[in-house]
Structures are given as structure tokens and as C-alpha cells.
VEXZA-70122 format. One record per atom (N, C-alpha, C): residue number from 1; atom name; x, y, z. Coordinates in nm, 3 decimals, m for minus. Example, Ala and Ser with C-alpha at 12.3 -4.5 7.8 and 13.67 -1.06 7.14 Angstrom:
<recs>
REC   i at      c1      c2      c3
REC   1  N   1.319  m0.569   0.780
REC   1 CA   1.230  m0.450   0.780
REC   1  C   1.320  m0.330   0.780
REC   2  N   1.285  m0.225   0.708
REC   2 CA   1.367  m0.106   0.714
REC   2  C   1.290   0.003   0.787
</recs>
This chain:
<recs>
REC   i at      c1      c2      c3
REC   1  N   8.401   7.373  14.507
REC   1 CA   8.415   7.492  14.589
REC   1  C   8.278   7.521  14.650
REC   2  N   8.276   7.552  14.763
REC   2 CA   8.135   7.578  14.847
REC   2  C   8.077   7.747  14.809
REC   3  N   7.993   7.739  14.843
REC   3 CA   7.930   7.901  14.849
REC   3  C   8.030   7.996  14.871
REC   4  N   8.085   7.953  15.039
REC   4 CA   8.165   8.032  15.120
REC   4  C   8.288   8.051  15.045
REC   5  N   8.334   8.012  14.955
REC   5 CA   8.448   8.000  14.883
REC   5  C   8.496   8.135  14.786
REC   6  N   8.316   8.100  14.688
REC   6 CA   8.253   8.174  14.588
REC   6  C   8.257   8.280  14.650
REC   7  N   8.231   8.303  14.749
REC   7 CA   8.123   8.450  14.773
REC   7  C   8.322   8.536  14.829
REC   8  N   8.405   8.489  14.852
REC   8 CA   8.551   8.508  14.882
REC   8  C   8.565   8.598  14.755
REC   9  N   8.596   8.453  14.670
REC   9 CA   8.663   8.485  14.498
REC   9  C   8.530   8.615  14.452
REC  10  N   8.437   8.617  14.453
REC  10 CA   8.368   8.719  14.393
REC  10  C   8.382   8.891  14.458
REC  11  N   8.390   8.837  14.610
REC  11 CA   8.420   8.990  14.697
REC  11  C   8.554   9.020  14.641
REC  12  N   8.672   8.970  14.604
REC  12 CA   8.787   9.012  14.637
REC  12  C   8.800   9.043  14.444
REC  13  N   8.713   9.024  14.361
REC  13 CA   8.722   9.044  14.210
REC  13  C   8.629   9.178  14.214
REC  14  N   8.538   9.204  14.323
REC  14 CA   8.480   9.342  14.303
REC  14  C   8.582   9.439  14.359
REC  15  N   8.648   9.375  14.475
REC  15 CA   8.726   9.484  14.536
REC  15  C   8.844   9.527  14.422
REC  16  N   8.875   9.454  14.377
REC  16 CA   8.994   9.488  14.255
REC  16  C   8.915   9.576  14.129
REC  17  N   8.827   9.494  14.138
REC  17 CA   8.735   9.617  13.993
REC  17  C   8.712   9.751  14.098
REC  18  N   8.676   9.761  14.187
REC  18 CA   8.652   9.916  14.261
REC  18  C   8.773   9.963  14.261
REC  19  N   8.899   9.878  14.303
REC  19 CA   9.037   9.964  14.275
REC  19  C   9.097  10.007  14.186
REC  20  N   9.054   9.939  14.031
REC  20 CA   9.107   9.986  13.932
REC  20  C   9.005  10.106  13.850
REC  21  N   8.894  10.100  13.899
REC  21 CA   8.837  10.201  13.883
REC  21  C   8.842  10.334  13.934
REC  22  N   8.925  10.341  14.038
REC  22 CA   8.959  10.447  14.148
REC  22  C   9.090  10.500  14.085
REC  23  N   9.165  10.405  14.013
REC  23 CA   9.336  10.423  14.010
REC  23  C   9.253  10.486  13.889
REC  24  N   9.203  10.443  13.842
REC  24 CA   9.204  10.491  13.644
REC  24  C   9.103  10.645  13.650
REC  25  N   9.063  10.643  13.735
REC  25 CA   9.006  10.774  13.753
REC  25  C   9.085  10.898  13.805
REC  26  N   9.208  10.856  13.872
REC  26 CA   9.290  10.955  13.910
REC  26  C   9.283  10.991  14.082
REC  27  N   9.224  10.910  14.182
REC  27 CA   9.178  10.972  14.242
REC  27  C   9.227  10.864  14.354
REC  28  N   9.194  10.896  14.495
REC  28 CA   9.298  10.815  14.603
REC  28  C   9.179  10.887  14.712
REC  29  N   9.082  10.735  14.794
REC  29 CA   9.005  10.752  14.860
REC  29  C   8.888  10.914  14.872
REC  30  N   8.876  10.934  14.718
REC  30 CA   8.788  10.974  14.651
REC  30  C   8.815  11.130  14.596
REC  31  N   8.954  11.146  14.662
REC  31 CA   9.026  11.298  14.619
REC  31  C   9.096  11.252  14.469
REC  32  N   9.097  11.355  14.441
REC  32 CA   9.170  11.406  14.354
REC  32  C   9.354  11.358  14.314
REC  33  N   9.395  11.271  14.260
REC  33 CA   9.522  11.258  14.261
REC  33  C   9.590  11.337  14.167
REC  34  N   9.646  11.486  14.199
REC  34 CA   9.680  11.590  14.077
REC  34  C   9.746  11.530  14.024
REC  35  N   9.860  11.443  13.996
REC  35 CA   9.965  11.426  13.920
REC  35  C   9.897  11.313  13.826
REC  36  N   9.789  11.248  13.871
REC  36 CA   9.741  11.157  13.747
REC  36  C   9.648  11.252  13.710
REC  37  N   9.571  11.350  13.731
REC  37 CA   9.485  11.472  13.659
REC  37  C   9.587  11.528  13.578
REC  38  N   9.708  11.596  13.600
REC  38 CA   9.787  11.630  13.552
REC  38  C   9.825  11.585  13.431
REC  39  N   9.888  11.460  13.434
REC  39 CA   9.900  11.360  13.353
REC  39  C   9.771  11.359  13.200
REC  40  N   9.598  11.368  13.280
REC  40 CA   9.537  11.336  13.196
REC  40  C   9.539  11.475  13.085
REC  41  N   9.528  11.570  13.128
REC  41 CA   9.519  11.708  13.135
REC  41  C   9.645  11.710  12.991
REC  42  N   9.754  11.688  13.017
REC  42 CA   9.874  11.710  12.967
REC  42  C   9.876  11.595  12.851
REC  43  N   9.780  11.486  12.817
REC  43 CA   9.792  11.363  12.739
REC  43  C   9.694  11.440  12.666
REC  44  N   9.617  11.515  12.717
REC  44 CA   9.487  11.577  12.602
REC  44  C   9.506  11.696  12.530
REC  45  N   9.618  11.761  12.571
REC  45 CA   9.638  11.893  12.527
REC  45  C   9.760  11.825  12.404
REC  46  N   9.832  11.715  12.435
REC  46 CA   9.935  11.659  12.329
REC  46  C   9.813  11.606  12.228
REC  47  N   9.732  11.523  12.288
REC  47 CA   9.670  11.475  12.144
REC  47  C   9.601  11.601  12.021
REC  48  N   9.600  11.677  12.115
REC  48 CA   9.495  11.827  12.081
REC  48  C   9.613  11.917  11.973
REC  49  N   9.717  11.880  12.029
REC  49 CA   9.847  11.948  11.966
REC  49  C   9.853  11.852  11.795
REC  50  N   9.900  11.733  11.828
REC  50 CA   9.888  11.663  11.694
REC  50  C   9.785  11.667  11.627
REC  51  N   9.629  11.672  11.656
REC  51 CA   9.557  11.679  11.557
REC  51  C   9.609  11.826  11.530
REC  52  N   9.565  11.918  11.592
REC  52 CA   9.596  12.055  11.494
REC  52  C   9.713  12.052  11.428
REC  53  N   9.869  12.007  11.432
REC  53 CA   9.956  11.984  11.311
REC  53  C   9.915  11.891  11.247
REC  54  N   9.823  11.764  11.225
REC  54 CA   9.780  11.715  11.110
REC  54  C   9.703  11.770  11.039
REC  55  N   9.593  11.885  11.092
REC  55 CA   9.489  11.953  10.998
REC  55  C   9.603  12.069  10.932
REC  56  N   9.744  12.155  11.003
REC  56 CA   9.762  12.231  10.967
REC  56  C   9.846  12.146  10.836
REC  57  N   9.937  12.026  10.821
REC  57 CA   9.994  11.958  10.743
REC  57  C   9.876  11.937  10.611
REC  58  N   9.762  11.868  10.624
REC  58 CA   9.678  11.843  10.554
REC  58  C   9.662  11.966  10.488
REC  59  N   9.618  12.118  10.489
REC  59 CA   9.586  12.225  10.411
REC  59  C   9.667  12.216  10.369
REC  60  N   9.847  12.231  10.440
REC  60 CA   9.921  12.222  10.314
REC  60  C   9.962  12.161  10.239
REC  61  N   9.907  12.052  10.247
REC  61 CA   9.958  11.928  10.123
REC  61  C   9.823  11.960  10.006
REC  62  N   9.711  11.995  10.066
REC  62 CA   9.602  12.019   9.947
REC  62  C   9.649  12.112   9.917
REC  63  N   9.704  12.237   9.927
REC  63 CA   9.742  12.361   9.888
REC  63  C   9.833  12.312   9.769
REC  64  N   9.938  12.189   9.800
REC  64 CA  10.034  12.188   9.725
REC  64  C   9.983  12.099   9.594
REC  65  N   9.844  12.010   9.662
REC  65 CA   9.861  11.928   9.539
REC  65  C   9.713  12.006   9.425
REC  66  N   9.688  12.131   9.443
REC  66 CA   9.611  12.200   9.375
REC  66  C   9.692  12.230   9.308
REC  67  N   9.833  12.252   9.297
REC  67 CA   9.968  12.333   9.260
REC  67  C  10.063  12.224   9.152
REC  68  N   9.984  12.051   9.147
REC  68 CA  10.018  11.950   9.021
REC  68  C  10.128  11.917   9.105
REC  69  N  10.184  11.931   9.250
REC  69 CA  10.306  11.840   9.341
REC  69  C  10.265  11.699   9.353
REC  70  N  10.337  11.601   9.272
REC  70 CA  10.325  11.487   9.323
REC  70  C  10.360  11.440   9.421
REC  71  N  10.444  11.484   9.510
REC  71 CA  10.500  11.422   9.651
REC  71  C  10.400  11.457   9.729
REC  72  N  10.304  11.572   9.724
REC  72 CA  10.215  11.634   9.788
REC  72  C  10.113  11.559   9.765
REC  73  N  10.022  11.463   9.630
REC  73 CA   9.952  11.398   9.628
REC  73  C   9.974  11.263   9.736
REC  74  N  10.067  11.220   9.692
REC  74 CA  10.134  11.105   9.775
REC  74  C  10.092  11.079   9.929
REC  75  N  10.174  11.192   9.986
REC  75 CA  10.154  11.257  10.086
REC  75  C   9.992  11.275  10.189
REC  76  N   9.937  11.351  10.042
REC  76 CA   9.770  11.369  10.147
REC  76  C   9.698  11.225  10.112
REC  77  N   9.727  11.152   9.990
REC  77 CA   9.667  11.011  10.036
REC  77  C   9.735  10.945  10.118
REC  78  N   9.816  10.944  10.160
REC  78 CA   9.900  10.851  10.242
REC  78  C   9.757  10.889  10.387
REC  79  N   9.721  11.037  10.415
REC  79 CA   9.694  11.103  10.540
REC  79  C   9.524  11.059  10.510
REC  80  N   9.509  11.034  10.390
REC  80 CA   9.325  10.970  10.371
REC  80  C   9.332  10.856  10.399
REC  81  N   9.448  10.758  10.369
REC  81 CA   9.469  10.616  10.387
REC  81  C   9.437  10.621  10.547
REC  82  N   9.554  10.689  10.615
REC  82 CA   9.542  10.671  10.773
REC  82  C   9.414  10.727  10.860
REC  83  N   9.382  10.857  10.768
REC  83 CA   9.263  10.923  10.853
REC  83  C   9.305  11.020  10.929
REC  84  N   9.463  11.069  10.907
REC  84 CA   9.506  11.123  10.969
REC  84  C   9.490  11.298  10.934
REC  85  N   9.433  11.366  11.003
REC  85 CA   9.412  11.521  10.976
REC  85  C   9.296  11.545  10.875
REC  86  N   9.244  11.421  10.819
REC  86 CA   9.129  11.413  10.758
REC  86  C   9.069  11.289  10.766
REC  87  N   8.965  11.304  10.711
REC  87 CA   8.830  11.152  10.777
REC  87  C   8.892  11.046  10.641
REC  88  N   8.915  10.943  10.711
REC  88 CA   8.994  10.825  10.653
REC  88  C   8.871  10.780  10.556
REC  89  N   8.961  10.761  10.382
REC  89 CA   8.863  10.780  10.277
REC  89  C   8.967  10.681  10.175
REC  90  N   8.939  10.591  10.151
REC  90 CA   9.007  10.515  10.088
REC  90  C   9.034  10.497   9.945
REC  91  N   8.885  10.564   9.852
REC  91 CA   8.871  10.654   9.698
REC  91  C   8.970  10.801   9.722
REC  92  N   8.926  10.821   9.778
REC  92 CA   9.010  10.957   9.770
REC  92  C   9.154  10.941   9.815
REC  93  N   9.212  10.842   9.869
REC  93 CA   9.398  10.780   9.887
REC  93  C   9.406  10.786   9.795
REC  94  N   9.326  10.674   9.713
REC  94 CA   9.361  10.581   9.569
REC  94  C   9.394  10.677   9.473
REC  95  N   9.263  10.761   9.461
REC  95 CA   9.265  10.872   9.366
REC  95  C   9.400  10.959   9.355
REC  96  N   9.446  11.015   9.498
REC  96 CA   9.589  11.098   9.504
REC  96  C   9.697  11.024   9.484
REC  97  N   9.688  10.855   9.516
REC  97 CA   9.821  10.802   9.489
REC  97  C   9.835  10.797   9.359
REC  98  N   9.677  10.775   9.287
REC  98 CA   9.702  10.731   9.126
REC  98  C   9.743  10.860   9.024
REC  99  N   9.728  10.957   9.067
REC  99 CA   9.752  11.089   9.034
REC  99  C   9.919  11.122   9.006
REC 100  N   9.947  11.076   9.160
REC 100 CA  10.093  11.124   9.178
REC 100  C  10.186  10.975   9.089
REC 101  N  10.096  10.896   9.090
REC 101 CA  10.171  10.782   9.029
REC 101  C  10.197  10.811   8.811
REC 102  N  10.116  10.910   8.819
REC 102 CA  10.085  10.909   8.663
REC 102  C  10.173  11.040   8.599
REC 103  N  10.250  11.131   8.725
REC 103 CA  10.357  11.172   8.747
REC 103  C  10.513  11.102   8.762
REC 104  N  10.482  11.016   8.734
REC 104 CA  10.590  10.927   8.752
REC 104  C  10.663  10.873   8.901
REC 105  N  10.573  10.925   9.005
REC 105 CA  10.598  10.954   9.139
REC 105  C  10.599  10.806   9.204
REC 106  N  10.697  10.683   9.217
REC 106 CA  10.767  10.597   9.241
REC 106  C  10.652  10.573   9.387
REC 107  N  10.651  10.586   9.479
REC 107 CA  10.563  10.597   9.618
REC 107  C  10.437  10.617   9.602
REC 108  N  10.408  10.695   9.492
REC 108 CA  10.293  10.685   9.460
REC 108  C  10.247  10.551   9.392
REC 109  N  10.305  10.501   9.269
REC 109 CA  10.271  10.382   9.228
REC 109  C  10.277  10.264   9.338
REC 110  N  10.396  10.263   9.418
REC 110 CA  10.367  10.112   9.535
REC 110  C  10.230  10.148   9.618
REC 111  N  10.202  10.286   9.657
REC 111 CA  10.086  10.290   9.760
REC 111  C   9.984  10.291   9.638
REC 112  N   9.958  10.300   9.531
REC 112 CA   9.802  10.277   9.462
REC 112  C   9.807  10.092   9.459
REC 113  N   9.936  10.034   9.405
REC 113 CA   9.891   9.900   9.407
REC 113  C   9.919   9.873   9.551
REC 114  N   9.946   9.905   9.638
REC 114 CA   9.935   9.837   9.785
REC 114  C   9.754   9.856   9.827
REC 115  N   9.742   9.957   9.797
REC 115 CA   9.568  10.002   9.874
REC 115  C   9.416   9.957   9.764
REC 116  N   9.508   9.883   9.613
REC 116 CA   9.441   9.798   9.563
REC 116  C   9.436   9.656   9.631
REC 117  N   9.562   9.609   9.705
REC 117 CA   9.568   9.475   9.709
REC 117  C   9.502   9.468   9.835
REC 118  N   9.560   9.561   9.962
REC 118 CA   9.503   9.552  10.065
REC 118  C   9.328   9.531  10.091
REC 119  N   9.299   9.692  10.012
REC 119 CA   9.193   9.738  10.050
REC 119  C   9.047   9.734   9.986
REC 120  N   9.054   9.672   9.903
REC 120 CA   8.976   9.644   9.779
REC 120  C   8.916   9.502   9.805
REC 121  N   8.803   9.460   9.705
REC 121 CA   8.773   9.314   9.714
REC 121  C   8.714   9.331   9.579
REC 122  N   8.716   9.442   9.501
REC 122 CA   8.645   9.435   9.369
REC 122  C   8.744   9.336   9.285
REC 123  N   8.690   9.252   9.177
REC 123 CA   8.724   9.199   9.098
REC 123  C   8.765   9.236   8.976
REC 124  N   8.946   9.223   8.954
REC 124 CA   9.024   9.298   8.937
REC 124  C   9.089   9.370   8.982
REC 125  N   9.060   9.452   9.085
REC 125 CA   9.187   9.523   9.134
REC 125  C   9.291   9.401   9.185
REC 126  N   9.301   9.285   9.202
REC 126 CA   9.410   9.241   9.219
REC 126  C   9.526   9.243   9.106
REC 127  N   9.470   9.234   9.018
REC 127 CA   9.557   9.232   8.853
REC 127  C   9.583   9.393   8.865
REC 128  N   9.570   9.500   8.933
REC 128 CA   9.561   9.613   8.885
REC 128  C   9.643   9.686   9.032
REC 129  N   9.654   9.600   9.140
REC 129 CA   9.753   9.636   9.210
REC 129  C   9.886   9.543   9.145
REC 130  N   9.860   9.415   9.109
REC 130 CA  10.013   9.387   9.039
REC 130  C  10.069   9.449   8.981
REC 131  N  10.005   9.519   8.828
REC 131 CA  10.028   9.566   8.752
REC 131  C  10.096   9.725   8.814
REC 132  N  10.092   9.823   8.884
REC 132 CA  10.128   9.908   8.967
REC 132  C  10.238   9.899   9.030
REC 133  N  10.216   9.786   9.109
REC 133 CA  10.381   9.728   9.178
REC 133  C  10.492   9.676   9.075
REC 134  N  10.444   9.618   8.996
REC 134 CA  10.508   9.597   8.907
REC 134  C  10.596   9.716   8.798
REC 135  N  10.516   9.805   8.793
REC 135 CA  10.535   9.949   8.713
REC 135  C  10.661   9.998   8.816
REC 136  N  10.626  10.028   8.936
REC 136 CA  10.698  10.114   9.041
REC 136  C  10.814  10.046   8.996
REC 137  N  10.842   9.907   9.035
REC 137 CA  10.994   9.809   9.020
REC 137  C  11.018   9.908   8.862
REC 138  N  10.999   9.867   8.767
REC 138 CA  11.057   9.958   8.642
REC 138  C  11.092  10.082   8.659
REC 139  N  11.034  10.191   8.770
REC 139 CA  11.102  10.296   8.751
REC 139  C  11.224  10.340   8.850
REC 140  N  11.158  10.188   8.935
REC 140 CA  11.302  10.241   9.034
REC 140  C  11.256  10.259   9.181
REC 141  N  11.233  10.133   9.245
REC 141 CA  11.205  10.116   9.373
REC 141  C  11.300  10.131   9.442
REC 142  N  11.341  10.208   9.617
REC 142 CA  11.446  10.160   9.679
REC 142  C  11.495  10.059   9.679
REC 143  N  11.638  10.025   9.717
REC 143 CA  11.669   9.900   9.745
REC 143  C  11.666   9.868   9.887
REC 144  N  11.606   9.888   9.952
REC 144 CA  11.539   9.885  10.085
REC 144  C  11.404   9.831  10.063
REC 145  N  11.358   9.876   9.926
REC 145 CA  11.179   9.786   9.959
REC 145  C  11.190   9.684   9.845
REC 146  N  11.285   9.691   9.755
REC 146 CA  11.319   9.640   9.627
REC 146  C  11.198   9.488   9.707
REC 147  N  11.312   9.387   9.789
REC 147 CA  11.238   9.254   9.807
REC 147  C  11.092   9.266   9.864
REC 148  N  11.083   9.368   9.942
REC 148 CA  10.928   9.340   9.992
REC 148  C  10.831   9.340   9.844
REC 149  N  10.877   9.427   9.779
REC 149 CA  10.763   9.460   9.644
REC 149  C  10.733   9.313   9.576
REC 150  N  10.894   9.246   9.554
REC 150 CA  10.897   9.118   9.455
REC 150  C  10.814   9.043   9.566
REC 151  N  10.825   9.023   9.627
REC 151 CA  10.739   8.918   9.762
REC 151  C  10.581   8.943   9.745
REC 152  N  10.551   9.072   9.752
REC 152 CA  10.418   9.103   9.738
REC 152  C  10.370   9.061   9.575
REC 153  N  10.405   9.119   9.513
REC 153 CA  10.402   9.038   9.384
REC 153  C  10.386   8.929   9.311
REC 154  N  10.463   8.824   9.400
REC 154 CA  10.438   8.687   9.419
REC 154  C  10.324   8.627   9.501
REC 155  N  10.288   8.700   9.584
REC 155 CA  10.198   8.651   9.656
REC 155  C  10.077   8.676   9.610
REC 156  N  10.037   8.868   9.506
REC 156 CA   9.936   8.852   9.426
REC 156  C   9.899   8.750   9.296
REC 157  N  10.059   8.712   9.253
REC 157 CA  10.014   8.595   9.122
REC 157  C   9.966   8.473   9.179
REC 158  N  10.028   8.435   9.309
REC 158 CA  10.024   8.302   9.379
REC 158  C   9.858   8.321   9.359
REC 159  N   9.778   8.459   9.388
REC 159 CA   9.652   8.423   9.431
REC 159  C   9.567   8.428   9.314
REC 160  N   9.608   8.527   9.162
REC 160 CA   9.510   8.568   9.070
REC 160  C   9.528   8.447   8.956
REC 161  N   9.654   8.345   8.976
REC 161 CA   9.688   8.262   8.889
REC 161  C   9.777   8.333   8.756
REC 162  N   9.801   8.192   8.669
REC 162 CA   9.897   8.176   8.567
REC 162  C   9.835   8.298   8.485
REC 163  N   9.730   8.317   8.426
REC 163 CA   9.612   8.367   8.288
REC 163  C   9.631   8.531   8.365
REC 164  N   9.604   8.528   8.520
REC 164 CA   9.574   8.685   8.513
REC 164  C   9.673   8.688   8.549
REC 165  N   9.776   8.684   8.590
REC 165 CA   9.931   8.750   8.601
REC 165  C   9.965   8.784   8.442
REC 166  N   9.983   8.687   8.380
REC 166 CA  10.007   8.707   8.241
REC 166  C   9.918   8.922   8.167
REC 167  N   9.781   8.867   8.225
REC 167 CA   9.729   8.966   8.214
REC 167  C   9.782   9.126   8.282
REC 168  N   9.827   9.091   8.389
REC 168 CA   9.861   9.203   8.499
REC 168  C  10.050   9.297   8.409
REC 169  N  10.096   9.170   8.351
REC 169 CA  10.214   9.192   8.310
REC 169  C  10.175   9.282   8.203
REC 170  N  10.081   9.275   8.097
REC 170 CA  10.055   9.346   8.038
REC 170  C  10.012   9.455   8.069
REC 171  N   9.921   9.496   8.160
REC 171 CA   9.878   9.625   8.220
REC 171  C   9.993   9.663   8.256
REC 172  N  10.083   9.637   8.319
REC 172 CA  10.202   9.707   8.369
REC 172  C  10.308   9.760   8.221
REC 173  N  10.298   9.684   8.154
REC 173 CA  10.356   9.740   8.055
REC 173  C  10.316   9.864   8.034
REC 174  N  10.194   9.829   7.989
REC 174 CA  10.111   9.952   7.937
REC 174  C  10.119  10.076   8.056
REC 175  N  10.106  10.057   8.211
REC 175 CA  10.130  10.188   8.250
REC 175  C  10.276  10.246   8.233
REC 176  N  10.339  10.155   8.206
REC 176 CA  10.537  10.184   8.204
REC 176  C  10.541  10.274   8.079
REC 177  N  10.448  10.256   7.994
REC 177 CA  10.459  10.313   7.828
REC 177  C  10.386  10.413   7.869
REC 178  N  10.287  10.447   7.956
REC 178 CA  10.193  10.534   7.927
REC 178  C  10.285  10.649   8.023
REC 179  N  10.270  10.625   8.151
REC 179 CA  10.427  10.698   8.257
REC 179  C  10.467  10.744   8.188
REC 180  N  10.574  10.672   8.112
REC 180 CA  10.729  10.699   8.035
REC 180  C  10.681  10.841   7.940
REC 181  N  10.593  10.798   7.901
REC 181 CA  10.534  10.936   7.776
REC 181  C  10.505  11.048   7.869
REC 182  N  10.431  11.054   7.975
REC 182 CA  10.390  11.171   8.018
REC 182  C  10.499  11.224   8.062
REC 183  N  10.594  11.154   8.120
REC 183 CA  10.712  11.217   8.240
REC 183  C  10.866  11.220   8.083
REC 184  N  10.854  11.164   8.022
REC 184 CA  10.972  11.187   7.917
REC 184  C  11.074  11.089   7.929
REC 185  N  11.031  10.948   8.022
REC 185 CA  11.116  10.869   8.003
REC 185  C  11.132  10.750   7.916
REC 186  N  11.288  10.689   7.848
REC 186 CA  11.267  10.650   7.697
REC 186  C  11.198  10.536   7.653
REC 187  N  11.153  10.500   7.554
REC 187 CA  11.037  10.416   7.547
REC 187  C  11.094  10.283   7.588
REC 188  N  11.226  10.259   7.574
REC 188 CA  11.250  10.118   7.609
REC 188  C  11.231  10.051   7.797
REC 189  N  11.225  10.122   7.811
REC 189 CA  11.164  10.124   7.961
REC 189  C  11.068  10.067   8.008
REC 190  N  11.096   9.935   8.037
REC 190 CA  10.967   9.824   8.019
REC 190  C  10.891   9.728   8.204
REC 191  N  10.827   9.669   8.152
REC 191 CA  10.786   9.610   8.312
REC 191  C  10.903   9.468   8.294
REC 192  N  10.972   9.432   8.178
REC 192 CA  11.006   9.349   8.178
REC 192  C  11.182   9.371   8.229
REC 193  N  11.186   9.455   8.236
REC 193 CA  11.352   9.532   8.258
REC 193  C  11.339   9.545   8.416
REC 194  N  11.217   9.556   8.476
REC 194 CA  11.264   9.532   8.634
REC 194  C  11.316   9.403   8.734
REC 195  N  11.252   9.293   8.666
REC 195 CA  11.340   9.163   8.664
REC 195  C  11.471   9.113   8.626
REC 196  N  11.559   9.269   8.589
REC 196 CA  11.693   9.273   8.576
REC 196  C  11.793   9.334   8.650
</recs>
């Protein structure tokens, strides 16, 4: 390609960058285009709307979980996990899921071992999100997430091996026994009864 070619392809890639800079600004030979101002105007006052119902949601889920609500723990870590209505904090999820999980709170146990497996790289929490997911299946996962859980499950032994699964099975016991006592459910209630 010659100069004369170049200097074509380069004019006609600025003229498109000057046009999309014109369109994205709202504006049409240097006025004002109200209905894309409009537009922006009306996209900022919605985002402005949802944060203030996430901050107003957030007080009340801390309100509730000062009050020992486990759905409410659940809940405001779910909103630390995302960052949503509060500054995204991944100790402080863990902390509310593990809370609401020690309530016996079913959603709570899959999101503490999900935001172990995900979110973590410390050594051990993989055995310690199994052990969690594993717990939840014993008390009674939907049957809507029933297979995703066993899948995830498999995919943490696939990675921690034969020795620490073995290990993880035991921790799960132990939270199924420890659960079962706080919440009043009967001791036979095992990690090994969710594989049934």
C-alpha cells in the first residue's frame, strides 16, 4: 500500500473516532442532542435510585442480623460478596455466611464453602469449603442445586486428592454434629446420609 493509500485508511479511522466521540457525547454538530442528555440524565438518576435501595436494604439486613436472623446474615454477606450497598469485603461475607451457617441456615453453608473454594488460596480452605458443601447436602439442599453442589464437590476432591477428601469428610461430619446440636437436629444426621 503506498503513502496515498495510508494517509486514506488513517483520515477515514480519525473521522470515525471524531464521530463516535460526538455520538457518545450526546451531541449533533456540536449541540446538544436532548434525548441522548435525557437518556444520560435518566440512566444516572436510576443508578442513583439502586444504590440508595441497596444502602437502604443493607441497614436493614444489619439491623436484622444484630437481631441473631440468619437469613439476614446470609443475605448481607451475599451484599459484601457482591459489594453491593456496601464496599465488597470478602472476611466479612465469609464471616456472615459462617454465622448464618452455624444456625443451621442451608444458603448459608453452600455460600461459606462456595467463597472458600472460589475466593481463597489459603491452604486448606479447600478441605474446608468441601467440608461445608458437603454439610449443606446433609441438611437439605434444593433439588434444583442438589447436582451443581455434588459436581462442585467432585471437582474440589478431583483437586485436594484421595488423603484430604478423606480429611474434608471428616470435618463435615463434625460440622453436621456440631449444627445438629446447636439447631436440635437428631444426632444421626450425618455427612454420610447425603449420598442417599
Amino acid at each position: 500500500m503506498n503513502i496515498h493509500g495510508r494517509s486514506i485508511i488513517y483520515g477515514v479511522i480519525v473521522c470515525a473516532c471524531g464521530a463516535l466521540a460526538t455520538a457518545h457525547a450526546g451531541s449533533i454538530d456540536g449541540r446538544v442532542n436532548p434525548r441522548a442528555y435525557a437518556r444520560r440524565i435518566s440512566s444516572n438518576d436510576s443508578e442513583q435510585m439502586i444504590r440508595n435501595e441497596e444502602l437502604a436494604v443493607a441497614r436493614d439486613l444489619k439491623t436484622r442480623v444484630e437481631q441473631g436472623d440468619a437469613a439476614a446474615m446470609n443475605g448481607l454477606g451475599m451484599m459484601y460478596a457482591l459489594g453491593r450497598g456496601v464496599d465488597k469485603n470478602y472476611e466479612v461475607a465469609r464471616d456472615l455466611f459462617r454465622r448464618a451457617a452455624l444456625q443451621g441456615q442451608v444458603p448459608g453453608m453452600v455460600n461459606v464453602g462456595l467463597l472458600y473454594d472460589r475466593h481463597t488460596n489459603q491452604p486448606g480452605h479447600s478441605i474446608s469449603a468441601y467440608a461445608w458443601l458437603r454439610a449443606a447436602l446433609s441438611f437439605g439442599v434444593p433439588d434444583e442445586d442438589r447436582d451443581a453442589i455434588i459436581f462442585r464437590l467432585g471437582m474440589i476432591a478431583s483437586r485436594i486428592g484421595e488423603t484430604n477428601a478423606a480429611r474434608a469428610e471428616r470435618l463435615a461430619n463434625l460440622l453436621v454434629e456440631d449444627i445438629g446440636q446447636r439447631v436440635g437436629f437428631p444426632k444421626d444426621r450425618s455427612a454420610d446420609s447425603a449420598s442417599n
